[in-house]
N, C-alpha and C positions, 0 to 999 in steps of 0.2 A: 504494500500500500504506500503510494506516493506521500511525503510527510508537507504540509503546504509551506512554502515559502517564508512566509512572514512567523510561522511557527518556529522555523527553521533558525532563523535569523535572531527570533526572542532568547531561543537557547544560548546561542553563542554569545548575546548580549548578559545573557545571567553566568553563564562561565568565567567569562570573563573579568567581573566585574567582582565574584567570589576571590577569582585567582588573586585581586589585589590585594586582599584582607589576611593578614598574617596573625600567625595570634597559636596560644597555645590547647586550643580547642580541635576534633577533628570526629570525622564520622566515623561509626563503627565499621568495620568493612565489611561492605555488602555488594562488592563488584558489582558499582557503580563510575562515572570518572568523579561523583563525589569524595571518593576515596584518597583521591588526592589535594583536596581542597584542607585549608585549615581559616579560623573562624576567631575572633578576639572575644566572643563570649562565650558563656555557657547557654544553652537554648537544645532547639531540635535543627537537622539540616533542612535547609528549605527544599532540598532536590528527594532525597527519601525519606524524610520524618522520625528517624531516627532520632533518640537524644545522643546529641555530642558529648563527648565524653576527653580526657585530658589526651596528651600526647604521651605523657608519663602511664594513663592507666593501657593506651595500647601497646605499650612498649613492653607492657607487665604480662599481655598477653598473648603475643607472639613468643616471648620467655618463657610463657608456661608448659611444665613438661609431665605427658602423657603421665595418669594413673601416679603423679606423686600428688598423695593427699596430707596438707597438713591445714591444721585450724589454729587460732588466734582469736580472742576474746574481740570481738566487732564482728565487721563486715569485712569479706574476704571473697577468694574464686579459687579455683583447683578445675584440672582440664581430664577427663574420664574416656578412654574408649567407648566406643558403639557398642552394642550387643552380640552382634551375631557376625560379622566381617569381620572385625577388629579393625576396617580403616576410615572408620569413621569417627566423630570427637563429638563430645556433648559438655557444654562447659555450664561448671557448676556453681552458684553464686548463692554463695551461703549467709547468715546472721547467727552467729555464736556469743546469745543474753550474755552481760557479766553476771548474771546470778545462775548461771548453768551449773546443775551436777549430772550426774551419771539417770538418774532417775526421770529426766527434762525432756518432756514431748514432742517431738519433730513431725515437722508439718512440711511434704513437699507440695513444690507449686509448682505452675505450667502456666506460662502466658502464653495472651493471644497471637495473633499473625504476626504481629511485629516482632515476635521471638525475643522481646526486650528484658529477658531474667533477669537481668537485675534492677531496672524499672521496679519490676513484682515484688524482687526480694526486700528493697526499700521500703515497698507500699507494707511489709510485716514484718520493720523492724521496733514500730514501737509498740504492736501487739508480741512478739521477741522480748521485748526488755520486760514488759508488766507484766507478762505471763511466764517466763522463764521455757520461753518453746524455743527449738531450733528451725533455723529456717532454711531451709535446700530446695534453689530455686534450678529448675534444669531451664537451660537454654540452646534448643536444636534450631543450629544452623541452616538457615538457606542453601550454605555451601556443600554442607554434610546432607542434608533433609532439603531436597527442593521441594517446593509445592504444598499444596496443602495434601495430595495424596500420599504426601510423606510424612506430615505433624499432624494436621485433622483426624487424618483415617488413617494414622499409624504407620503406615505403608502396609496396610491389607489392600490397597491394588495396586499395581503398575503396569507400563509398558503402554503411559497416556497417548493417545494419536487425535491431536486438538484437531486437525484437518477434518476427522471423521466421526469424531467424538466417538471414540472406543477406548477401551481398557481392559486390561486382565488382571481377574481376583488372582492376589497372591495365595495361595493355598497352604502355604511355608508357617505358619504360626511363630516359628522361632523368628523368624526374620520382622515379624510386628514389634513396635518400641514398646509395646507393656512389658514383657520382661525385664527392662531398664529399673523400673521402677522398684521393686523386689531388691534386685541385685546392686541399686547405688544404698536403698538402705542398709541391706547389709553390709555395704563395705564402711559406709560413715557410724554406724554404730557397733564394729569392730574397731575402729581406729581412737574412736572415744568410751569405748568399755561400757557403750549404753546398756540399760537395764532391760528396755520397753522392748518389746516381742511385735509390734506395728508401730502405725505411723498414720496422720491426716495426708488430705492430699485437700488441694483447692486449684481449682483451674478456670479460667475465667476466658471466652467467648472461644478459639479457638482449642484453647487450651482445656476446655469446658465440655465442646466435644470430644478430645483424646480420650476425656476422665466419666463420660455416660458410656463410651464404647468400650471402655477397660472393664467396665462394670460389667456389659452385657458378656463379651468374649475372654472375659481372662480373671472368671469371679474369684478362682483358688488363686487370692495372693495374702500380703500381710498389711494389706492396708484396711484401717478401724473405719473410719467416716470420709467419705468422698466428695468432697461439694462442685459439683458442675455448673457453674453459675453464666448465665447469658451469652447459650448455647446459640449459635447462626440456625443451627438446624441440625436433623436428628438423625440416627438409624432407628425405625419402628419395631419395636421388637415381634414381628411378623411373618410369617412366610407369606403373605400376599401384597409385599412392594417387592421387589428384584435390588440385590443390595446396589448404592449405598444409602439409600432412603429403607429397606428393610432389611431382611432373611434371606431370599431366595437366593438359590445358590451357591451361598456359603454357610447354610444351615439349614438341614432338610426338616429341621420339627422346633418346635419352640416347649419342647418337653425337655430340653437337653439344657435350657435356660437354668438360671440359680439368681432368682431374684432374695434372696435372703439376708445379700449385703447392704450394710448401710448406704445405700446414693441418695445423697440429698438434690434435686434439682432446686438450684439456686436464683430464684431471677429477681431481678429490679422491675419495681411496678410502672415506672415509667420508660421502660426500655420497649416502647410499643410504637405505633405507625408514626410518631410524633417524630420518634429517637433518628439525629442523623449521626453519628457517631459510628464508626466501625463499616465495615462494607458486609450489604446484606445477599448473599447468594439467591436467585429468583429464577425458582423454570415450574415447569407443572407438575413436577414429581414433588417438587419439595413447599410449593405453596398448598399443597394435602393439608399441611400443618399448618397453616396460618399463615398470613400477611406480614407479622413482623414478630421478634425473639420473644415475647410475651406471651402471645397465643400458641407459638411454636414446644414453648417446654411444658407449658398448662396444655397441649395433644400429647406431647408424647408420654408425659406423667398419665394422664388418663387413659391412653392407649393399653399402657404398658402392665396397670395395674387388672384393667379388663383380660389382655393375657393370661394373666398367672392367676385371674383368678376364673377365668373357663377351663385352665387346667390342670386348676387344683394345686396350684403351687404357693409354698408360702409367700410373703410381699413383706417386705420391709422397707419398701422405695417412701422416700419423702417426698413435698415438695416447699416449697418457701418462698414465699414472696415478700418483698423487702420493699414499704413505702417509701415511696419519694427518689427515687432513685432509678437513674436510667443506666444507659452501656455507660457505664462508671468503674475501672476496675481499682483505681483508687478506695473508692467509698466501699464496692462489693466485697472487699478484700477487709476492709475495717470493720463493716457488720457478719463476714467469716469469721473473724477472730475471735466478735464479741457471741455469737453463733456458738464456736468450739470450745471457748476457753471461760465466757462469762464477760462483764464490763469490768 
């Protein structure tokens, strides 16, 4: 597609004009040519949205080396192999309370598209200090995890062809990122002699669906309360949508389901047709469930509970709606807290 002229032209005039601006600020890298840019404050880049971040803290992560973990009382990061490859990186931005002991609750998080962990992990570090929780936020790369077929849905499909809109379910289960989740707890509560046998998890809009699909396909793990919070859109727990809106396909019965874990569906009550915040995925598969993330997780909570219970399965699924409050993950993340931990 031809790019028009005067668009064309605007670009080279914002390049350039960034180029002049020196400063000790720079974008995260996200192989764009903002990559190269650097910025005299602190802010978001105006080319990908990212929050800029120092020169010092990129330089601390390009430094960082594979699978050595170590912690320090604050705010910190440590860089962890992928699951199932071994060549892939998931970098991990933790909050280690000063009032931590061995005994101290750990809560991982999962932010949305922006893959921005540590964003997330800030937004719980002063639920961190007053509650004495550990905070491990994963952060999967674009570069590692392209697409949202690779962080929404796990990478349960690949082999995207945008031309023709097709794809193929991964059949591979080990190669889905829920095993990640299991195995980074385990390795941070071996390195800190923790006491606790599970762990919360809070995921918010992207990150929101990872944590309703870890729930349906990967119930045998060790995570206590799961809060999926202002979720874009769902898998229905169904054999009658064709996955990634249900079942079909990649589960021939919904007998084989284990709704018995704690999932709390999380939403903001104003996160409804009003909400422009965040980008809302829209075709006819998935408007089934509503017009906007409101209606979308108040369907698929009611969907899901109708399931289990035509078959006779137990339910433990929540749901939670939070006044006043829209695609917020700031705010959603502070009524999690007060949610899991109390005010």
């Amino acid at each position: 597609m031809m790019i028009p002229r005067i668009f064309f032209l605007l670009l080279i005039v914002v390049f350039s004009s960034c180029k002049k601006e020196k400063g000790d600020y720079v974008c995260p890298p996200c192989e764009l040519k903002c990559d190269e840019l650097s910025f005299t404050t602190a802010g978001n880049c105006p080319h990908c949205e990212m929050e800029l971040i120092t020169r010092m803290e990129l330089e601390t992560d390009l430094n960082l080396v594979v699978n050595e973990v170590e912690f320090q009382t604050g705010s910190g990061k440590f860089l962890l192999e992928g699951g199932f490859n071994k060549d892939q990186t998931i970098l991990v931005h933790y909050h280690l309370p000063q009032s931590f002991t061995k005994d101290s609750k750990v809560i991982l998080v999962l932010p949305g598209a922006g893959r921005n962990g540590k964003d997330y992990r800030d937004a719980w570090v002063d639920s961190s200090e007053k509650n004495s929780v550990l905070v491990i936020s994963l952060e999967y790369s674009e570069e590692n995890y392209p697409g949202f077929w690779s962080y929404n849905l796990a990478g349960m499909i690949h082999d995207i062809a945008f031309e023709n809109e097709t794809f193929r379910i991964n059949q591979n289960t080990e190669q889905w990122i829920f095993g990640d989740f299991d195995r980074i707890f385990d390795i941070v509560r071996t390195k800190l002699q923790l006491t606790s046998d599970n762990y919360d998890m809070f995921g918010h809009s992207a990150g929101g669906q990872v944590l309703h699909r870890f729930a349906i396909f990967h119930p045998n793990n060790k995570a206590s309360r799961i809060l999926a919070s202002n979720s874009g859109w769902y898998t229905i727990p169904t054999v009658e949508e064709i996955f990634p809106t249900g079942l079909r396909n990649i589960r021939e019965s919904v007998q084989r389901l284990d709704f018995s874990g704690e999932l709390v569906i999380f939403l903001g009550e104003k996160d409804d047709e009003n909400e422009t915040r965040g980008d809302l995925r829209k075709s006819p598969e998935v408007n089934k469930q509503g017009l906007h993330r409101l209606e979308r997780g108040i369907y698929f909570y009611k969907e899901s509970k109708e399931t289990a219970t035509a078959s006779n399965l137990e339910f433990n699924w929540e749901i939670e709606v939070i006044p006043n409050i829209g695609h917020d993950y700031k705010q959603m993340s502070k009524q999690a807290s007060i949610y899991l931990y109390g005010n």
